[in-house]
C-alpha positions in Angstrom: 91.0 35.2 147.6 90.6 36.6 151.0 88.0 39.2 151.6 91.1 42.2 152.0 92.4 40.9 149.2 89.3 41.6 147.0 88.6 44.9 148.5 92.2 46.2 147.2 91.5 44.6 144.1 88.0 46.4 143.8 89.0 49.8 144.9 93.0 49.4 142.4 89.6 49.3 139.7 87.7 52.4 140.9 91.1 54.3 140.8 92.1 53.2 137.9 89.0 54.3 136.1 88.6 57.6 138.0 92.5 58.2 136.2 91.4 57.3 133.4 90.5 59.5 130.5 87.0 60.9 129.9 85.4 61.1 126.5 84.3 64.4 125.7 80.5 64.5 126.2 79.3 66.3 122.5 76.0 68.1 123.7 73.6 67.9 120.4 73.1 71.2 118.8 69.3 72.4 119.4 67.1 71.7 116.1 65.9 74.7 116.3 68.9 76.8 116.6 70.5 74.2 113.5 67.0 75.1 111.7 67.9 79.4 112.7 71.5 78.8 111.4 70.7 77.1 108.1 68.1 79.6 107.3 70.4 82.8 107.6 72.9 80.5 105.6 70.8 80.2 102.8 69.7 84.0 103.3 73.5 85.1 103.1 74.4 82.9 100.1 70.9 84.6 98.3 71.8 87.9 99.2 75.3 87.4 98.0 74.3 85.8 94.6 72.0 88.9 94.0 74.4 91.1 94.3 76.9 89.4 92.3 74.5 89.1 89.5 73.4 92.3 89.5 77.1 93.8 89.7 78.0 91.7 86.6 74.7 92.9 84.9 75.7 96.5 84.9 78.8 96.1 85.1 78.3 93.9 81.6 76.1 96.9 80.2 78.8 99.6 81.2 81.5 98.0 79.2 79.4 97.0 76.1 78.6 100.8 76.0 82.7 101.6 75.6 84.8 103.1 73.4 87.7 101.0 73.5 90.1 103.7 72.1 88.7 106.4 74.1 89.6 104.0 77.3 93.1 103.3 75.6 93.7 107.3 74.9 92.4 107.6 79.0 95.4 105.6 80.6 97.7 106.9 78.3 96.3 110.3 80.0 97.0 109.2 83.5 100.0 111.4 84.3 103.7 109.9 85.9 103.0 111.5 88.7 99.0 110.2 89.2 101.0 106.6 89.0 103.3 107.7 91.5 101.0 109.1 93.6 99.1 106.3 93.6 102.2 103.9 94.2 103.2 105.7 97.4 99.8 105.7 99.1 99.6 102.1 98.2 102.8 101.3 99.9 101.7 103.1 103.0 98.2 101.5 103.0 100.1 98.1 102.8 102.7 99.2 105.6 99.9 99.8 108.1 98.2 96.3 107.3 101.4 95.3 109.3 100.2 97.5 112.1 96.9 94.5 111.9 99.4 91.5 112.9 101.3 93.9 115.4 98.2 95.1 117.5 96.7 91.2 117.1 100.5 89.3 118.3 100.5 92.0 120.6 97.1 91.3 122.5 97.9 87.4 122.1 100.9 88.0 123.9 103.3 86.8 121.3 107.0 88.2 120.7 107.5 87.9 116.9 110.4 89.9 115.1 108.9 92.7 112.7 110.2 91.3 109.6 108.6 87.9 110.3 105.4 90.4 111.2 105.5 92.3 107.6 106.0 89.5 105.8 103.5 87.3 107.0 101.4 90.6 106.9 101.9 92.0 103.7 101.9 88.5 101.7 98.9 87.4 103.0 96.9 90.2 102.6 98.3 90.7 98.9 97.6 86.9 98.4 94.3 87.2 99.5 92.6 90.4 98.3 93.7 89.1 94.5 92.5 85.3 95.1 89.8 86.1 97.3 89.0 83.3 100.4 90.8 85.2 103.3 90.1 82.6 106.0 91.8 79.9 103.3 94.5 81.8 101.8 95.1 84.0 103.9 95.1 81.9 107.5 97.4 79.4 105.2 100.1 81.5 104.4 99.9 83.3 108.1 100.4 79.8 109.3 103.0 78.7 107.2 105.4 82.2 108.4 104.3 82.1 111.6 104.4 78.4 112.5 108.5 78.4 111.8 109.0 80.7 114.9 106.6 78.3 117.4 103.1 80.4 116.8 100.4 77.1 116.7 97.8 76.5 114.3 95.2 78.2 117.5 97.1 81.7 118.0 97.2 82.0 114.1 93.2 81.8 114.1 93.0 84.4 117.1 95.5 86.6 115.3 93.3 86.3 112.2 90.0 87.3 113.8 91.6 90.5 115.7 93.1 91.6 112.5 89.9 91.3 110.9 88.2 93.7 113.6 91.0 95.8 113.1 89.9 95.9 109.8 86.0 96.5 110.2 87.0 99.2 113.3 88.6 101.5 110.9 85.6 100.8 108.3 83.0 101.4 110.6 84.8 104.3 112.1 85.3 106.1 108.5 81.7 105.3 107.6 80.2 106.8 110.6 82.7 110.2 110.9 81.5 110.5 106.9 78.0 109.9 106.8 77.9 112.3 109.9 80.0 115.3 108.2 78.5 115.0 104.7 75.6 113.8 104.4 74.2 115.6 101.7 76.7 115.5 99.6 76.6 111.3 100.7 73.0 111.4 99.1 74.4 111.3 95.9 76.1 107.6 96.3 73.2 106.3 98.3 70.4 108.1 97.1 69.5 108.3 101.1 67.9 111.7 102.2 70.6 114.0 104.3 68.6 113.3 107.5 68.5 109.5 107.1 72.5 109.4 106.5 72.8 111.8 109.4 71.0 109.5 111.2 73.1 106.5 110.2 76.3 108.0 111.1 75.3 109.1 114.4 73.9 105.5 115.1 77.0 104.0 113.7 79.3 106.0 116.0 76.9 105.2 118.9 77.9 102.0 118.6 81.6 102.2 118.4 81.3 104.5 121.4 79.8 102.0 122.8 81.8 99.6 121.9 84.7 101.5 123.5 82.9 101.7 126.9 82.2 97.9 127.0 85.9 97.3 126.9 86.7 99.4 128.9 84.6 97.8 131.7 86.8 94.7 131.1 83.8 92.7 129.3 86.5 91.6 126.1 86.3 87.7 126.2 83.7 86.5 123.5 83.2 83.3 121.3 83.2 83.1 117.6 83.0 80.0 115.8 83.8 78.3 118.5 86.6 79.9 119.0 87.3 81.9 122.6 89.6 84.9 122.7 89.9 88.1 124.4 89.9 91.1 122.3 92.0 94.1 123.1 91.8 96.5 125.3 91.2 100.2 125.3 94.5 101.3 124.3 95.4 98.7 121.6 91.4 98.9 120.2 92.4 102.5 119.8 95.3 101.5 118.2 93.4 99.2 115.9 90.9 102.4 114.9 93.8 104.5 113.7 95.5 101.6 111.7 92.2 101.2 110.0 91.3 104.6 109.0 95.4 105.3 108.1 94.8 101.5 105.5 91.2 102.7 103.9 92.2 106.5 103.4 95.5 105.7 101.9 93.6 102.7 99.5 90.8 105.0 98.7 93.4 107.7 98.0 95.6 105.5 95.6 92.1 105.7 93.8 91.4 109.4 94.2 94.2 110.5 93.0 94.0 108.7 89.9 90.8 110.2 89.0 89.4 112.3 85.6 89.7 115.6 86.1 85.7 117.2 87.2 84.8 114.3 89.4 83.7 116.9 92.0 83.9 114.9 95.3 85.6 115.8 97.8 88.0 113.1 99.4 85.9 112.5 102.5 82.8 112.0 100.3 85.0 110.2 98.0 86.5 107.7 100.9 82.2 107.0 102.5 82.1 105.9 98.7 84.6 103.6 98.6 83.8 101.9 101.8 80.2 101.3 100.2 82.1 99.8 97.2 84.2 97.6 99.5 81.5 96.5 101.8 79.7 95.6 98.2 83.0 93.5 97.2 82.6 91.6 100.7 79.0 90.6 100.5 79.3 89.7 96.8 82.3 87.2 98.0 84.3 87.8 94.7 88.2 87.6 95.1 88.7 91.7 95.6 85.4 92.8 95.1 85.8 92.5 91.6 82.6 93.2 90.0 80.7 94.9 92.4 83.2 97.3 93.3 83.7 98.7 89.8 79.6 98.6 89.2 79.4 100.4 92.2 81.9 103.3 91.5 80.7 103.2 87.8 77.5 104.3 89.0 78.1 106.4 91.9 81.4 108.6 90.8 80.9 111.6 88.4 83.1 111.0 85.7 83.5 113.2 82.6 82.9 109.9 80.6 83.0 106.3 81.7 85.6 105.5 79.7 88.1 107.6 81.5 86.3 106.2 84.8 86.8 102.6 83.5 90.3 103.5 83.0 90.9 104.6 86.5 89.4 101.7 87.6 91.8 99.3 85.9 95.0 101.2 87.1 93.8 100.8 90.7 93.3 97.2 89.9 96.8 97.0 88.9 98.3 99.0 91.3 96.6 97.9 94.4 96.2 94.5 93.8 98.2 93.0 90.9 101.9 94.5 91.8 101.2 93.9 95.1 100.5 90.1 94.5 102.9 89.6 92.5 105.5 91.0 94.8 104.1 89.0 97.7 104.4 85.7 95.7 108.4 87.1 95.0 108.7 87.3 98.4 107.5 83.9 99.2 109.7 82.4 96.9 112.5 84.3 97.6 111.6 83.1 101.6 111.8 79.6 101.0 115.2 79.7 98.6 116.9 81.3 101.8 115.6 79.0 104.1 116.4 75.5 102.3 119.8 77.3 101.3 120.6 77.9 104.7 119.1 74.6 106.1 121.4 73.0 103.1 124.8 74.6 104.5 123.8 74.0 108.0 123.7 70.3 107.1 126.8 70.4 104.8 128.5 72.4 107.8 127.7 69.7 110.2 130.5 67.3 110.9 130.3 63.5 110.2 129.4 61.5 113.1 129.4 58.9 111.0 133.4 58.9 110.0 133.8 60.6 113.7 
């Protein structure tokens, strides 16, 4: 072989493996960082097992102190129109959960048809607040709606995470605005002295102010997981605020409305308190909060007696999250039938090739 011909040969090589592809280079994690992580793990799961212990304790003690036909002669008090009430303000609590996957397809830049939108929407929220897991049942059933009209497995995990800081906006938001109005009459859920929840409500609205001005200086790409995405802009995080607040009022007023007469709180004191009952739920990682919500409102709502509390309780457990569940898992059926009926004709419609 002649010494051109080897020089061709050799530099074929070098071409070929500058072309070809490249293994990812994994950078190892820093030990210490791994040994930070583990540690706040293992904090989280502690913290969360306390709470759920101490939810089930008292809530335990609360319903071995019932009357069981007091609390039967309680619902049967609970007027038509308490159930209506409390119907229609779940409906419209559910409708702006919508508004989450709207403002999220919206900032990801996908077209999706609304009904694809509420579907996905309402079914996976229903799904999930009843079996618990949102990032499992709820991502799964997102995925399955929104995969059939080209949305990848990626754009369904953004979508997720801006619908859940649509979700902490509006919490956040109602926390701060209440703590900040009432904070008094807030001592009496948090045993907290005025000035300290004056304090915290200023503080939390410092930081959603703050919040708002660091989006607004176009600083909106962060990481999460491992997972990079830009989070919305000043208009559509405004958007996101108002969704929020318009979802927890109309939730916490399903509840209000069903309440014994001689509660005494008003609704804004009333909505800070079920925020701390939700934000109990979350930590305590029980599928809806079960447990710890009820402990907490057991405890913190004035209630002529606990029975007719208890009772309210278990009608907003029914109407919030049961009928809702049940009607998304209607839907879902009723989705699928549709869509192998209409994939059946299609193929019974198609003429034979075959015979052609």
């Amino acid at each position: 072989m002649t010494r051109s011909m080897r020089d061709e040969t050799d530099g074929a090589k070098r071409a070929g493996a500058d072309h070809a592809p490249q293994l990812p280079v994994v950078t190892p994690e820093d030990p210490q960082l791994a040994r930070r992580r583990r540690l706040w793990s293992r904090i989280g799961a502690g913290f969360s097992v306390c709470i759920l212990a101490l939810s089930v304790w008292v809530l335990g003690r609360t319903i071995a102190g019932l009357h069981w036909g007091e609390l039967r002669a309680a619902i049967a008090a609970t007027s038509l129109e308490q159930i209506v009430a409390a119907s229609l303000l779940t409906a419209v609590s559910y409708i702006s959960l919508t508004g989450y996957d709207a403002v999220a397809l919206r900032q990801l830049r996908i077209r999706v048809p609304y009904r694809t939108t509420a579907l996905a929407s309402f079914t996976s929220y229903a799904i999930s607040f009843t079996l618990g897991f949102p990032l499992v049942t709820a991502g799964t059933v997102r995925y399955w709606i929104y995969s059939r009209v080209g949305v990848s497995a990626g754009k369904v995990a953004s979508l997720t995470v801006i619908a859940g800081l649509t979700f902490w906006l509006g919490m956040a938001l109602v926390i701060g605005v209440a703590l900040t109005i009432q904070p008094d009459a807030i001592s009496v859920v948090n045993r907290l002295k005025g000035w300290a929840n004056l304090l915290i409500g200023l503080g939390v609205l410092s930081a959603i102010m703050f919040y708002l001005a660091w989006i607004s200086r176009g600083h909106r790409r962060v990481s999460l997981q491992g997972l990079r995405l830009e989070v919305p802009g000043l208009t559509l995080t405004l958007s996101q605020m108002l969704l929020g607040v318009v979802d927890l009022g109309c939730a916490a007023g399903a509840l209000y409305v069903i309440l014994p007469a001689g509660h005494e709180l008003d609704f804004i004191s009333f909505c800070a308190t079920y925020v701390f009952a939700c934000l109990l739920g979350i930590a305590s990682h029980m599928p809806g909060g079960i447990g710890a919500f009820e402990a907490t409102m057991l405890n913190t709502v004035p209630a002529p007696s606990p029975e007719a509390l208890f009772a309210s309780l278990l009608l907003f457990r029914m109407i919030y999250y049961v009928a809702p569940f049940v009607l998304a898992l209607a839907l879902l059926g009723a989705n699928e039938s549709i869509r192998r009926w209409n994939s059946l004709r299609a193929a019974m419609s198609r003429p034979d090739d075959e015979g052609a």
